[in-house]
N, C-alpha and C positions, 0 to 999 in steps of 0.2 A: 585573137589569143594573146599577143605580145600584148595589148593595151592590158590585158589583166593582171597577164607575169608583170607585168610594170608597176602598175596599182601592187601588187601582192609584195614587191619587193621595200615597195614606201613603208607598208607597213611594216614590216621584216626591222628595215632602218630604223623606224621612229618605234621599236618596241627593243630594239638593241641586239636584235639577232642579224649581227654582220655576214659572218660564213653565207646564210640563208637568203640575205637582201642579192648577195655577188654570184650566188647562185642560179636563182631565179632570174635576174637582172641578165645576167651571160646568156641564159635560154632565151631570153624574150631577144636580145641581139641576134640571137643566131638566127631565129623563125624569120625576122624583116628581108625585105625585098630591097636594092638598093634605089628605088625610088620612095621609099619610107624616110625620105630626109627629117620630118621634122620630128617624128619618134623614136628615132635612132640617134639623136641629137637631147633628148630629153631624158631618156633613159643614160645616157654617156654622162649627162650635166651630174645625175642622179646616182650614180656610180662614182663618182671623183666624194661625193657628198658621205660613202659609206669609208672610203677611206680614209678621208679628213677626220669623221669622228673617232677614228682608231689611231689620228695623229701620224700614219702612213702617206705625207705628204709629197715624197718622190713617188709612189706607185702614183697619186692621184697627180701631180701633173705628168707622167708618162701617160696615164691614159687622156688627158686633155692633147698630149703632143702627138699623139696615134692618130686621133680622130678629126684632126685640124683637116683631113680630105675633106672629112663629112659637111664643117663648116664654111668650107670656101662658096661648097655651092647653096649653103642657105641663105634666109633672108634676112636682114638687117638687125632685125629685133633677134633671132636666134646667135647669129655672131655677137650681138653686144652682149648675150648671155655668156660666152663661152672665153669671151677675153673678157670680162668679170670676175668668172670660176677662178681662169687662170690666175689673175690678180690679188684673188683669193688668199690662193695654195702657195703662190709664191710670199705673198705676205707673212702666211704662217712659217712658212721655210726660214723667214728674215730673224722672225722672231724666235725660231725655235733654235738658228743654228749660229745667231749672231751674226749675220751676213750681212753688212747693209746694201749690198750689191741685188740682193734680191728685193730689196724696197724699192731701189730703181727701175726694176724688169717691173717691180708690181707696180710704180707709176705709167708707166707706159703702157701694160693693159687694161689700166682703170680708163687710162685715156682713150685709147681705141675702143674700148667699149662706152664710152660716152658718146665719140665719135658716129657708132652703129644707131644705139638707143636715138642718139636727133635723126638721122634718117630716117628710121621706123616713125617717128614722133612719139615713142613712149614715154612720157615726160615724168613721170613716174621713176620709172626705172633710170632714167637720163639722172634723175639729183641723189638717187640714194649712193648711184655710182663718183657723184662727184661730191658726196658727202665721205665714202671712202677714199676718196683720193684725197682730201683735206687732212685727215685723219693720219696718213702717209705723209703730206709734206709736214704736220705738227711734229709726228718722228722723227722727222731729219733735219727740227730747225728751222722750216721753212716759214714764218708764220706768218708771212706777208700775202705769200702765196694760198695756205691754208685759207686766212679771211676771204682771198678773192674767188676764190671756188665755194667757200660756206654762203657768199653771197648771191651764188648764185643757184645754189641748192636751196635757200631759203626763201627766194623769188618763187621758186617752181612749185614749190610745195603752198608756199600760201595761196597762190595762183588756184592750186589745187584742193586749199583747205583741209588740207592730211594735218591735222594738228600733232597726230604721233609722230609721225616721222619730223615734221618741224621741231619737237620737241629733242630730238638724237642729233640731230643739225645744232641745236641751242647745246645741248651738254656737250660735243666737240667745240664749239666754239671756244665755251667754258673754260676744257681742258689749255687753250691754245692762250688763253688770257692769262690763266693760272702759270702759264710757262713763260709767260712777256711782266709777269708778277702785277698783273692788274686784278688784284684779288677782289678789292669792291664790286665790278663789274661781272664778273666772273659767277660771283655769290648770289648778284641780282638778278641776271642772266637764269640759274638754276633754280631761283623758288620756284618760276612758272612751269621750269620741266619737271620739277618735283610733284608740280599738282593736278600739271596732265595724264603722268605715268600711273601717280595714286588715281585718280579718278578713269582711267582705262582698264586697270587691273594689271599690269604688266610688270611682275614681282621683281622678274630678273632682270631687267633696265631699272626697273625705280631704285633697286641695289646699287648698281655703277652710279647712278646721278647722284643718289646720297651720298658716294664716296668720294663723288667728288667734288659734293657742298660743303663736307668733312673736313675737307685739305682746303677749301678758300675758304674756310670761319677759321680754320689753323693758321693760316697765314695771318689774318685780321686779329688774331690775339686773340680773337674768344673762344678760349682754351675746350670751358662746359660743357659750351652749346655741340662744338667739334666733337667730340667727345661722345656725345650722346647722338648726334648724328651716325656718326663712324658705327657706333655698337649697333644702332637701329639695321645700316645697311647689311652684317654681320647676320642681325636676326630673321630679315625679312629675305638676303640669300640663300639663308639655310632652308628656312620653310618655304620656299619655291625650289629645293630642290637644284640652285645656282650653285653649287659645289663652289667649282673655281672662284665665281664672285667671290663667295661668302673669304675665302679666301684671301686673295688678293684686300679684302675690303678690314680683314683682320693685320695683314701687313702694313699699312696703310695709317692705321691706330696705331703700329710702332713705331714705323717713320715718323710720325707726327706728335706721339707725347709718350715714347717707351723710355726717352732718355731721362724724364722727371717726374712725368705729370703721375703717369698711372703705376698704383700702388705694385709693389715687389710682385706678390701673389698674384695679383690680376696679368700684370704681364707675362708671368711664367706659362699662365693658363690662356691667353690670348696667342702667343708663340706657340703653344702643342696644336693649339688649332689650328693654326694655320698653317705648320709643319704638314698635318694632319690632311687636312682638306686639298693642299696643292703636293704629295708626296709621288704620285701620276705623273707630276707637268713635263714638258720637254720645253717650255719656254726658257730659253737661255737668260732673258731679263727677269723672269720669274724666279730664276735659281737663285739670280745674284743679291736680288732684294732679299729673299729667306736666309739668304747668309747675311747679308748686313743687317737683318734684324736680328739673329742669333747673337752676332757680336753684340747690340745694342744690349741683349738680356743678359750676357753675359759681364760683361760690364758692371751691370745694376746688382747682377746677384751675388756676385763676388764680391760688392763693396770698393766704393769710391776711395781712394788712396787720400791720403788726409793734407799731401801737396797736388791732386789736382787742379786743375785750372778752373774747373768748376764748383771747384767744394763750395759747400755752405752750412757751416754747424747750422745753423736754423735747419734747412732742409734736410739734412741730415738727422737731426732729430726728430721731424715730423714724419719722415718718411719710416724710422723706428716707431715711432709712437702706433702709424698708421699699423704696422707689420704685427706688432702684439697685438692691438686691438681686434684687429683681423682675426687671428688666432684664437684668440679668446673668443670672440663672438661663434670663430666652428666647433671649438672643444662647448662651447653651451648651449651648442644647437638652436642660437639665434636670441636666446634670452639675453637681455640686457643687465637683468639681476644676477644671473651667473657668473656673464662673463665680469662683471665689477668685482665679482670677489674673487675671481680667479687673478685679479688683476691689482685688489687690493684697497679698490675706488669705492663709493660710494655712488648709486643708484646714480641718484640726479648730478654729480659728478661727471661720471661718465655719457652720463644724456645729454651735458651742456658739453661735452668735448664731441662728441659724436655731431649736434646739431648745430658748430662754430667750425670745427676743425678737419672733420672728417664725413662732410655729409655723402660722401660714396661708398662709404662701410652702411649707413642706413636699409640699404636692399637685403644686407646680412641679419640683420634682426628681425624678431619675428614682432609681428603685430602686436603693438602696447592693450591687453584685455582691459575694459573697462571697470573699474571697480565699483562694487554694487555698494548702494547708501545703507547705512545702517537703518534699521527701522522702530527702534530706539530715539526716542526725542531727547534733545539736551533739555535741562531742566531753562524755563526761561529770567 
């Protein structure tokens, strides 16, 4: 009977009905026997999981520190799960409450659960654990350490030929290069996770990996390509339903080119979303970047003071030029003939300025109709 309240409770969680997951989940606890070690231990993992997703991250490790009896007397493989969990919730804690003190408690259960997983020989679970601990020393700077542990997550898994998972090993790496500013490397590193993640189906990873192909071609100068990566990661979190990503993956685009690259309007409109999409978070880093990109939009929208240190009449002017055309092209509902006379231009005018100066207003216009030949012959 508890194996089913168990069963019924997962799907309670993976369908969003929390109250009814802690419900059911509490029944199934109560019916066990306390020689039910390893289902009272799965169900408990399972329960920290309904409150994490509600971001109730002190209930979920009180209940990991309640049930620590249950753990002492199981087996290897169930303890590496449970100082995992912990390592978890304490990580989210780090992050949500700006504590770095809890990144260290959550290196030290990444460890002891790596620790369990080699004694079980789950080797599996042994590198994804010490692919999260890598992930941990990258946050705190450690990045010598981070490589020495990604190396040995990437032994285990080839060993093991998990190419997806080697692929989440490859995009931490990534981020860790990206932090040591070895962007070439970084960049080369993530094509191949790009075309593992695409070719697995896995919406909401190939999202982060883009965003973070995004920020090493940003670093490398190539503004376009960045750019157009960034927006992809944006489109391809939304339509999997990655909220947060999509998110974070729009903040990202400001850090990266809100201060010049991307036109007034677009930034205005990339900032609500991502306002938007992260307005839930409790991540304390999350907060601070959605204010440093408010400032960034703000900045832009109010207009560069004419002694900044960055002015540039050129830019300044192209950025205006961009800002009407823009305009024009939504008051003409994408016509290109429209907007020219709203604007005072001339047809092919405005098409050589559009297809020289402004080739990201292009997406604004509606498709050039083909004009049909006369059926009239010129005399010859």
């Amino acid at each position: 009977m508890s194996e089913v309240q168990y069963e019924l409770g997962i799907c309670y969680w993976r369908l969003g009905a929390y109250d009814e997951a802690r419900v059911v989940m509490s029944e199934a606890l109560r019916a066990l026997k306390d020689t039910d070690i390893e289902l009272k231990a799965k169900i408990l993992i399972r329960r920290t999981l309904v409150e994490i997703s509600e971001n109730r991250y002190y209930d979920a490790l009180n209940i990991l520190k309640e049930a620590e009896p249950v753990f002492e007397s199981a087996s290897d493989a169930l303890k590496g799960r449970w100082h995992g969990q912990k390592g978890l919730v304490l990580r989210r804690l780090a992050s949500a409450e700006g504590r770095p003190g809890y990144f260290d408690e959550a290196i030290i259960e990444y460890t002891a659960a790596i620790y369990h997983y080699e004694q079980a020989k789950h080797e599996r679970y042994c590198a994804l654990n010490l692919n999260n601990l890598a992930f941990l020393l990258y946050k705190l700077g450690r990045y010598r350490e981070a490589h020495e542990q990604l190396d040995r997550a990437q032994l285990m898994f080839t060993r093991l030929r998990d190419t997806g998972n080697l692929a989440q090993v490859d995009e931490t790496r990534s981020r860790v290069l990206i932090a040591e500013k070895k962007y070439r490397e970084a960049s080369r590193a993530m094509v191949s996770v790009i075309q593992t993640l695409e070719q697995s189906g896995e919406s909401g990873l190939l999202a982060d990996a883009l965003t973070v192909q995004g920020v090493a071609q940003a670093r490398l100068g190539n503004f376009a390509s960045s750019i157009n990566i960034l927006s992809r990661a944006v489109r391809v979190a939304q339509d999997s339903g990655a909220l947060t990503s999509a998110g974070l993956a729009s903040l990202t685009l400001i850090e990266e080119h809100g201060a010049g690259r991307l036109p007034e309007t677009e930034l205005y409109e990339v900032y609500q979303r991502a306002d938007e999409l992260l307005k839930g978070t409790q991540d304390a880093e999350d907060v601070t970047r959605l204010r440093a990109c408010a400032r960034i939009a703000l900045r832009r929208l109010a207009g560069l003071p004419l002694r900044g240190r960055n002015f540039s009449l050129f830019s300044a002017v192209h950025e205006l030029e961009a800002r009407l055309i823009g305009q024009a092209l939504g008051e003409a509902e994408g016509s290109v003939t429209g907007a020219a006379k709203l604007l005072g231009l001339r047809y092919q005018t405005l098409t050589t300025i559009l297809n020289t100066r402004h080739k990201r207003l292009l997406k604004k216009r509606t498709p050039a109709k083909k004009r049909k030949r006369s059926i009239i012959k010129e005399p010859e």
